[in-house]
Backbone as ProteinMPNN parsed JSONL, in Angstrom:
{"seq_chain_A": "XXXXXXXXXXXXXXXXXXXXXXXXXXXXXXXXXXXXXXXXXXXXXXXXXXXXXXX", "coords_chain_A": {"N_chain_A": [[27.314, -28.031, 45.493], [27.617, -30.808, 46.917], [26.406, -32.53, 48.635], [24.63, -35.408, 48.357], [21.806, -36.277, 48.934], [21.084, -33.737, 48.465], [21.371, -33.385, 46.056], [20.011, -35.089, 44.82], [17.016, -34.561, 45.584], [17.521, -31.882, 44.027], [17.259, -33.106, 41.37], [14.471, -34.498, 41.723], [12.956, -32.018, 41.995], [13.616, -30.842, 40.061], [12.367, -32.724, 37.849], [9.607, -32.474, 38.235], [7.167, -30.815, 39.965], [7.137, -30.96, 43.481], [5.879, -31.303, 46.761], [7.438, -30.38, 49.858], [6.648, -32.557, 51.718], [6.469, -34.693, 49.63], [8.655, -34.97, 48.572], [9.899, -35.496, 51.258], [8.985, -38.839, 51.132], [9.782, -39.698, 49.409], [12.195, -39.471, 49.372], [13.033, -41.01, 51.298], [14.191, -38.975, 53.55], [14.148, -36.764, 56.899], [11.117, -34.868, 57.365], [12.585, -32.465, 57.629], [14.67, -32.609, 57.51], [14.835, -32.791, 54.688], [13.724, -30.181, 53.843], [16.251, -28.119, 55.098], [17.687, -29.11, 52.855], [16.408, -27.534, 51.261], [16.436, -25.154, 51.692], [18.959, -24.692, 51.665], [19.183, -24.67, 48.862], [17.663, -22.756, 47.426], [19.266, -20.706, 48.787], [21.317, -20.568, 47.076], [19.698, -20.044, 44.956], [19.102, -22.33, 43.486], [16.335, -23.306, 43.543], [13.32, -21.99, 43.084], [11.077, -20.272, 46.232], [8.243, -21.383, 46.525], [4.496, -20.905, 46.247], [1.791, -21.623, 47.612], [-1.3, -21.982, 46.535], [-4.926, -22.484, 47.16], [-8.152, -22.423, 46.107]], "CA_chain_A": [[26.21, -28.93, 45.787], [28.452, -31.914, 46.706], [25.582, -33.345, 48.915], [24.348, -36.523, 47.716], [20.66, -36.181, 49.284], [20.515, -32.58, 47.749], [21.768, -33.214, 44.616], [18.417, -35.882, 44.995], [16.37, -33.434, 45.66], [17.443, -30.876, 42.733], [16.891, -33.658, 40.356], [13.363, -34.472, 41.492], [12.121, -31.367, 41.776], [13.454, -30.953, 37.955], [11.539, -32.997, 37.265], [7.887, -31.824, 38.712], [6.752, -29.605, 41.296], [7.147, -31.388, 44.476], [5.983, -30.657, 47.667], [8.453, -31.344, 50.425], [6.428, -33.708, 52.163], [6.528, -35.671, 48.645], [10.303, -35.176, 48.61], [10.512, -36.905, 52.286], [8.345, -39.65, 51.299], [10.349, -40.648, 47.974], [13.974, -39.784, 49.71], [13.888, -41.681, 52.879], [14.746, -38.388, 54.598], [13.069, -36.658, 57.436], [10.714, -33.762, 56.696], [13.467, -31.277, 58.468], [16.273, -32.618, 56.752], [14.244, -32.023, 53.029], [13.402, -28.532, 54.763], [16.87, -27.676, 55.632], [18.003, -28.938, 51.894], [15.278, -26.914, 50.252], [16.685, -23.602, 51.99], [20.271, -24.277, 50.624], [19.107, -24.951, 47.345], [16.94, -21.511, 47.7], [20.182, -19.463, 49.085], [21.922, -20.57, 46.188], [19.332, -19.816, 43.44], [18.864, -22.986, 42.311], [14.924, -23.496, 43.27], [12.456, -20.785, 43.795], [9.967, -20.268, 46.978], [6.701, -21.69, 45.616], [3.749, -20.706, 46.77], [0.482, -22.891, 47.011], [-2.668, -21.147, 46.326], [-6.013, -22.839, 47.213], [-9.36, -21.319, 45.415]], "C_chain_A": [[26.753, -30.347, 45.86], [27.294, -33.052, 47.499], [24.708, -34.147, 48.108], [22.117, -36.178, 48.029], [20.254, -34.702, 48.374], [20.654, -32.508, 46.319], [20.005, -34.346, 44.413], [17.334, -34.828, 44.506], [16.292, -32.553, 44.638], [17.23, -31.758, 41.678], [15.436, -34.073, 40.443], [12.437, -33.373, 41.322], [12.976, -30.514, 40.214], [12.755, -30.874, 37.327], [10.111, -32.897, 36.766], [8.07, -31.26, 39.883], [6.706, -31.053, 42.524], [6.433, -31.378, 46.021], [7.206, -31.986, 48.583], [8.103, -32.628, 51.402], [6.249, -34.903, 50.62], [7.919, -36.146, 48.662], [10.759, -36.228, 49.483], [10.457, -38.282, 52.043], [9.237, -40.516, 50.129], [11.929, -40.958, 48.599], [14.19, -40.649, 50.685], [13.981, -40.685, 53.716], [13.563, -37.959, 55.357], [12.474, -35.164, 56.51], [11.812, -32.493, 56.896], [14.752, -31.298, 57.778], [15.872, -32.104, 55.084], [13.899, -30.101, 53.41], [15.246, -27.847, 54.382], [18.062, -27.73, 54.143], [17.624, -28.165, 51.158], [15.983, -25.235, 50.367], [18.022, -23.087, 51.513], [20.111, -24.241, 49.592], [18.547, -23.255, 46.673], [17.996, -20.714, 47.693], [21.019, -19.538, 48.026], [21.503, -20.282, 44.831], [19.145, -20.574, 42.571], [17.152, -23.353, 42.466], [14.278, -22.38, 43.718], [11.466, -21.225, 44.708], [9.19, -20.5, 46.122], [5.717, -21.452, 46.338], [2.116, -20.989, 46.151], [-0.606, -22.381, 47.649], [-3.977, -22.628, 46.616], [-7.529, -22.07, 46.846], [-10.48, -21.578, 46.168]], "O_chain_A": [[26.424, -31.119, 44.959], [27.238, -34.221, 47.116], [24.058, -33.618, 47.207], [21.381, -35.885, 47.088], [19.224, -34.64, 47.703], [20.123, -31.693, 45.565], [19.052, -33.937, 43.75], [16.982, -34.451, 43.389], [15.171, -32.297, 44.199], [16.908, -31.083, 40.7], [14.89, -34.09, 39.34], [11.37, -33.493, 40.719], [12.485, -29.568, 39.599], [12.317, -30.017, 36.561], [9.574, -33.074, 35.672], [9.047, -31.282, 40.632], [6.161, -32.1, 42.174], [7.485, -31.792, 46.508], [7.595, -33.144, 48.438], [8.911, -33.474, 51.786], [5.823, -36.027, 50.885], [8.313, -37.31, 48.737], [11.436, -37.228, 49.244], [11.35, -39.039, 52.427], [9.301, -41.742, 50.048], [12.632, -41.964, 48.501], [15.311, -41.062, 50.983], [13.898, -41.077, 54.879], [12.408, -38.285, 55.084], [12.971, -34.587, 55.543], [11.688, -31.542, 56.124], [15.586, -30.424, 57.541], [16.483, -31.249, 54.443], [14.083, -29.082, 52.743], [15.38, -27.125, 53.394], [18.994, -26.932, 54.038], [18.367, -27.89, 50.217], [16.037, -24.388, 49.476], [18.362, -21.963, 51.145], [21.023, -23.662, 49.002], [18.999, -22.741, 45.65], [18.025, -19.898, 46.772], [21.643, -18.489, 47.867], [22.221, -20.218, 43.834], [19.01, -20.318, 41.374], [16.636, -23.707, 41.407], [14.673, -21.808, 44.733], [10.868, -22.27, 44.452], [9.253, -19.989, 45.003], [5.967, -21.85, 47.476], [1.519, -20.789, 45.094], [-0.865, -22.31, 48.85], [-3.69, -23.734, 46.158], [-7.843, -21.077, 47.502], [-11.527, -20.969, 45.947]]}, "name": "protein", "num_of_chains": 1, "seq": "XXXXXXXXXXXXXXXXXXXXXXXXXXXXXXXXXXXXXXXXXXXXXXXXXXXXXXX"}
């Protein structure tokens, strides 16, 4: 995880649940590039798919 933006990324969503349009909005990046971090972070096991329920 030598990327600087992803290593970002694994420390905010650490911190709290995120969504990735929150992620773009705090990192600077685009939504595609937080996207495209989210899926390495995923293939590697370090964040799980989340899935957002509405009642």
């Amino acid at each position: 995880m030598s990327d600087p933006g992803r290593q970002r990324i694994a420390r905010a969503i650490a911190r709290e649940p995120l969504t990735p349009s929150d992620l773009a909005a705090r990192s600077g990046m685009t939504l595609p590039q937080v996207s495209r971090h989210l899926a390495r972070l995923r293939q590697a096991g370090l964040v799980p798919a989340a899935v957002r329920t509405t009642n």
